[in-house]
N, C-alpha and C positions, 0 to 999 in steps of 0.2 A: 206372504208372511209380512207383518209389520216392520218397521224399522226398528233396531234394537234399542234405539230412544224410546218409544214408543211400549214397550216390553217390561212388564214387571217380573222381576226376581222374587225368589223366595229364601227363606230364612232359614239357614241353618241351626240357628241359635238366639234364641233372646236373651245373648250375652258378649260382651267382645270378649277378641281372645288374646289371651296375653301373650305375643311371642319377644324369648331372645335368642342372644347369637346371633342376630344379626349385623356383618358388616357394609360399612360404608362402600356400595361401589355395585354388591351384589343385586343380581338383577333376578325379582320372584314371578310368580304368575296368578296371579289372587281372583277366587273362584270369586263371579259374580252369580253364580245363575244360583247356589246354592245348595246344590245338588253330588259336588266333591265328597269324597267321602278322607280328604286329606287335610279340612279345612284348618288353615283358609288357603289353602294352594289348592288349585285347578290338578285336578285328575281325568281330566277328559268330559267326564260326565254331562258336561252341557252337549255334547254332540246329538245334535236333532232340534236344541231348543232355539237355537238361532241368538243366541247369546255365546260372547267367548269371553276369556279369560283377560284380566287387565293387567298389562305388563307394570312391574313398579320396580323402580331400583331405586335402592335405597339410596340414602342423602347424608345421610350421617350413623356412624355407630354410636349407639346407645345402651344402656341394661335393658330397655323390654320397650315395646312398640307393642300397643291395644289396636287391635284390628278388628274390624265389623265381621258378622258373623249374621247378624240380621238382614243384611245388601238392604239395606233401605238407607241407608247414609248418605251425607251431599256431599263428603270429602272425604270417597275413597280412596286407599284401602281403609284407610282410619273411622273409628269409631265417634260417633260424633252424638251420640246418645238415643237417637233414631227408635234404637233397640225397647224403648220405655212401651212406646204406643205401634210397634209392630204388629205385632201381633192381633191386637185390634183392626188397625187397616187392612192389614191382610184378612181376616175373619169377615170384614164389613165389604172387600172389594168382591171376596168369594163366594155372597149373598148373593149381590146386582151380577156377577160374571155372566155372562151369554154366554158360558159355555161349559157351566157348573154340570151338567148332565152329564156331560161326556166327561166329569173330572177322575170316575173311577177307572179311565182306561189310557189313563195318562200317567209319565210320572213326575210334572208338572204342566202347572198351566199359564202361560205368557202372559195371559188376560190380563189376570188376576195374584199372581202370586201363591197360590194354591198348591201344595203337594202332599201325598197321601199320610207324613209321617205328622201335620199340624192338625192338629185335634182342636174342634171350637165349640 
């Protein structure tokens, strides 16, 4: 299996997600693989993809903190606008994927970013 640098995530949403209540101190688990069904908190569901969860404690309280919901962001957990041309990338990387065949017996693809519920 690759390296999890090496590994694309797929997208829950091509949109951030607005959370509050969050305090200064508390420590969350931000799903990167996509695949939570809690987002954006990790529920296990990467198990098998070789991608885990990214621990983040928070820094300060605030009224609401936008979280990526796309995982294509360069300053995770946060939303960093990624989310525009997602979808595109992912559609475009799950063209070229070497391993688009086998995507219907997956419930993502590391490749590529790919999972059954992204429609192109």
């Amino acid at each position: 299996m690759a390296t999890e640098a090496a590994l694309h995530y797929t997208a829950a949403e091509f949109v951030p997600i607005k959370i509050e209540g969050l305090k200064e101190g508390d420590t969350k688990y931000w799903c990167r693989c996509g695949l939570s069904k809690t987002q954006p908190w990790c529920d296990g569901s990467h198990k098998g993809t070789g991608i885990a969860p990214m621990p983040w404690k928070v820094e300060k309280t605030q009224e609401a903190y936008y979280l990526c919901a796309c995982k294509q962001t360069k300053n995770a957990p946060f939303c960093d606008g990624s989310h525009v041309k997602a979808k595109e990338e992912i559609g475009e990387r799950a063209v070229k994927c070497k391993n688009k065949y086998n995507h219907k017996d997956c419930k993502m693809c590391t490749g590529c970013g790919w999972n059954p519920k992204l429609q192109f």
